[in-house]
VODOKE-858470 format. One record per residue (C-alpha): residue number from 1; x, z, y. Coordinates in pm, whole numbers. Example, Ala and Ser with C-alpha at 12.3 -4.5 7.8 and 13.67 -1.06 7.14 Angstrom:
residues 2
SITE     i       xx       zz       yy
SITE     1     1230      780     -450
SITE     2     1367      714     -106
end
This chain:
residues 170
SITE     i       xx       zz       yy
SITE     1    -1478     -180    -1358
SITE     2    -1127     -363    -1444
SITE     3     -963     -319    -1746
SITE     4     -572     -424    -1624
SITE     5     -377     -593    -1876
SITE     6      -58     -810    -1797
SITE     7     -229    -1102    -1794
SITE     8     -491    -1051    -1481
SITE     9     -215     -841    -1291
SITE    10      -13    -1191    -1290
SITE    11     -338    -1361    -1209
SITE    12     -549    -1114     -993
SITE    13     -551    -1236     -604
SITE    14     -343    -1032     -370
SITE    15     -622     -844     -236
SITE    16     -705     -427     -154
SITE    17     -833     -391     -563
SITE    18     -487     -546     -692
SITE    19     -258     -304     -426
SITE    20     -492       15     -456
SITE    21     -454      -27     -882
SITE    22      -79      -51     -782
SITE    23      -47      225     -560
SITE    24     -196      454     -871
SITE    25      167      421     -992
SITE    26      347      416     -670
SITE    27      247      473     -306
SITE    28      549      292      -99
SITE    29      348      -12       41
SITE    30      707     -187      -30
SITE    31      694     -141     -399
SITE    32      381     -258     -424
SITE    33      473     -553     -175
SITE    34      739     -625     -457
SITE    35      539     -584     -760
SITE    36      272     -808     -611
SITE    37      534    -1087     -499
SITE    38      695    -1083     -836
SITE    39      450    -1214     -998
SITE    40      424    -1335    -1250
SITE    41      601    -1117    -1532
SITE    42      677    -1259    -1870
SITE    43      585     -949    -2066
SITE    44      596     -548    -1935
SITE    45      974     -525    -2028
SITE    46     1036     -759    -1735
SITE    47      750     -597    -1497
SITE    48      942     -262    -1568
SITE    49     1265     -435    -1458
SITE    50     1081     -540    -1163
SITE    51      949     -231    -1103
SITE    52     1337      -16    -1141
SITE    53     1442     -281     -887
SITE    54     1187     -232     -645
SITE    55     1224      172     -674
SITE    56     1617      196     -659
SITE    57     1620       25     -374
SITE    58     1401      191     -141
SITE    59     1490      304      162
SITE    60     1450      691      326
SITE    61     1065      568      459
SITE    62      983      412      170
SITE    63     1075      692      -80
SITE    64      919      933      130
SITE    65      593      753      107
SITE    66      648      714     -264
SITE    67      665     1123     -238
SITE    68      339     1116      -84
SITE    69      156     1054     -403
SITE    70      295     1302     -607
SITE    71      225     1675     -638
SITE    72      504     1956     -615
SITE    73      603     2030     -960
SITE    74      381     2310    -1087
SITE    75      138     2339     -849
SITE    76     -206     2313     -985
SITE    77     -357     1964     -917
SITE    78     -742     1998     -874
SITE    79     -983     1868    -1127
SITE    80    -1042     1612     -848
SITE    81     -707     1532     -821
SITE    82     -483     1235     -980
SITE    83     -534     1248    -1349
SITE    84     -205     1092    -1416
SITE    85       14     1391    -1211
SITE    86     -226     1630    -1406
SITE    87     -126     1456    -1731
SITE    88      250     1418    -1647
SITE    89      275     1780    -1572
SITE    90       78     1919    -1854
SITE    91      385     2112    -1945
SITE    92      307     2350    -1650
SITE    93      -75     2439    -1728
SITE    94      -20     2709    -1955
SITE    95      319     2883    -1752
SITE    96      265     3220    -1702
SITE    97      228     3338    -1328
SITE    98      592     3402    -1302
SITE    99      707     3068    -1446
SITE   100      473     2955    -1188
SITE   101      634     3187     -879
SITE   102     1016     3094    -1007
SITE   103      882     2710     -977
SITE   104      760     2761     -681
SITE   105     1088     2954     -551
SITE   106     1280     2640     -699
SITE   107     1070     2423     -495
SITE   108     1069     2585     -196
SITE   109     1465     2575     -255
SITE   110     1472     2211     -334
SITE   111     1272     2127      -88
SITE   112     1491     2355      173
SITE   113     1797     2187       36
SITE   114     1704     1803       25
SITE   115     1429     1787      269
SITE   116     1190     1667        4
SITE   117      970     1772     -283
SITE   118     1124     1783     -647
SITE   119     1074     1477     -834
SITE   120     1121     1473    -1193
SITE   121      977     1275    -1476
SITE   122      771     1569    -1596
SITE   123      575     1404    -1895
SITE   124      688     1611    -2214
SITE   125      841     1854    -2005
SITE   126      768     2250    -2086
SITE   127      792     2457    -1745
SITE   128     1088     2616    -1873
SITE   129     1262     2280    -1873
SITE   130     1136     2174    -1549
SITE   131     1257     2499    -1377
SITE   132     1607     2460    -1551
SITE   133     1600     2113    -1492
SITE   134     1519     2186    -1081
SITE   135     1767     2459    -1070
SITE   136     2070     2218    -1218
SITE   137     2028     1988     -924
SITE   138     1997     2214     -696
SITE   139     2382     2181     -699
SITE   140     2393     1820     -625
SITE   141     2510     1693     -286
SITE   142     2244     1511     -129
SITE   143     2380     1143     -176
SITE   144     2402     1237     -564
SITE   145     2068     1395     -527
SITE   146     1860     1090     -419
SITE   147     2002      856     -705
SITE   148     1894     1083     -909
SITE   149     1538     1138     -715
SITE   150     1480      745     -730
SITE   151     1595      730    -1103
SITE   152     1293      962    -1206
SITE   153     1074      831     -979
SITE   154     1126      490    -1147
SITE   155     1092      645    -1495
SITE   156      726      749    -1358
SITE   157      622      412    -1200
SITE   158      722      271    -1550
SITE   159      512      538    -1753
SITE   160      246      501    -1458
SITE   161      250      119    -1518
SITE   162      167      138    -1870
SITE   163      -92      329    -1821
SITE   164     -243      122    -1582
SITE   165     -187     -158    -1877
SITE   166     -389       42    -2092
SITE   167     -683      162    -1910
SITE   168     -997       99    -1738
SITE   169     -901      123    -1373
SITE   170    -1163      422    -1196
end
């Protein structure tokens, strides 16, 4: 069992434990790639830099593989799932089944729309806010749209980073 702390992520070889303990916060191979390769960071301010650099600037394959790791927005995540997306989206577990159907319909929209599943910083987030939230950018045009996409998905690697920071990894 590792316990991660900034000090053996700058120091830990670049080997399958270091890039699977990454990939917990982000699944595109590149941002891990660039997390590993900046080594090392001077404190978690500048691995979060790092880390908003490494997200904004991925390209189409590389977000969608970021996409891969993350569940649609109110779908229920099994009990064997990711514990992180069940935390993040704790905001959903106690929707009714219609909040849950409108989500879904958002989704389904989004996803229709953009040609990928909604991404949104969820952590704090009621499903009433996530639903609104969904439904604004809806109305985006797709260039808009992605900024946006890769904006919350680097809020997440940053939350997901500090959480790695502070736990045993499992």
């Amino acid at each position: 069992m590792t316990i991660w702390t900034l000090e053996h992520l700058n120091t830990a070889p670049d080997d399958d434990h270091l890039r699977s303990a990454l990939c917990r916060c982000c699944s595109a191979r590149v941002w891990v790639a660039a997390i590993v390769a900046g080594r090392p960071y001077a404190d978690q301010d500048a691995l979060g830099v790092a880390s908003d650099a490494a997200t904004m600037s991925l390209d189409p394959a590389g977000f969608t593989e970021a996409l891969a790791g993350h569940p649609r927005i109110g779908e229920r995540v099994p009990i064997h799932g990711e514990q992180w997306s069940r935390q993040e989206q704790a905001g959903v577990a106690g929707a009714d089944e219609q909040l849950r159907a409108e989500l879904a319909a958002a989704n389904a929209a989004y996803e229709q729309r953009f040609g990928h599943l909604y991404l949104v910083c969820a952590t704090g987030l009621p499903a009433t806010d996530l639903l609104d939230i969904c439904r604004v950018r809806l109305t985006n045009d797709p260039v808009a749209e992605r900024t946006v996409s890769l904006a919350e998905l680097a809020k997440i690697n940053r939350l997901r980073l500090g959480k790695l920071l502070r736990s045993e990894d499992r």
